[in-house]
C-alpha positions, 0 to 999 in steps of 0.5 A: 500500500503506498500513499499517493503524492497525486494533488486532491482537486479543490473542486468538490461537486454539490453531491460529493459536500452534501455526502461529507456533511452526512457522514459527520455525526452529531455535533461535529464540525469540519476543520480543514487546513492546508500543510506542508506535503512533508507533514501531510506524508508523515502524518499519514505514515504515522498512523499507518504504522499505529493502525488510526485513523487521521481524525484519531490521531489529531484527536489524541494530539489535541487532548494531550493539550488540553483540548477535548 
């Protein structure tokens, strides 16, 4: 399984928003931020190799921080 270094296209058709507002549960909001492609690659090899999910992962993060 490799990671694909392919760009993700910006546009995002009515459908494909509407699917991913669906998908979040109640009470949950979408954060969105652009990095570096170095972290991107990292973060991902990162939990990978943990066996999480991205979500996850930052969620951990930011609760170890204090933030929950």
């Amino acid at each position: 399984m490799g990671l694909s270094l392919k760009k993700p296209s910006r546009e995002r058709s009515e459908k494909q928003v509407k699917a991913a507002a669906e998908r979040l549960g109640d009470g949950e909001k979408r954060i969105v931020a652009d990095v570096p492609e170095r972290i991107h690659r990292q973060v991902r090899v990162k939990c990978l190799q943990r066996g999480v999910l991205v979500r996850d992962y930052i969620l951990e993060l930011l609760a170890k921080d204090g933030i929950r």
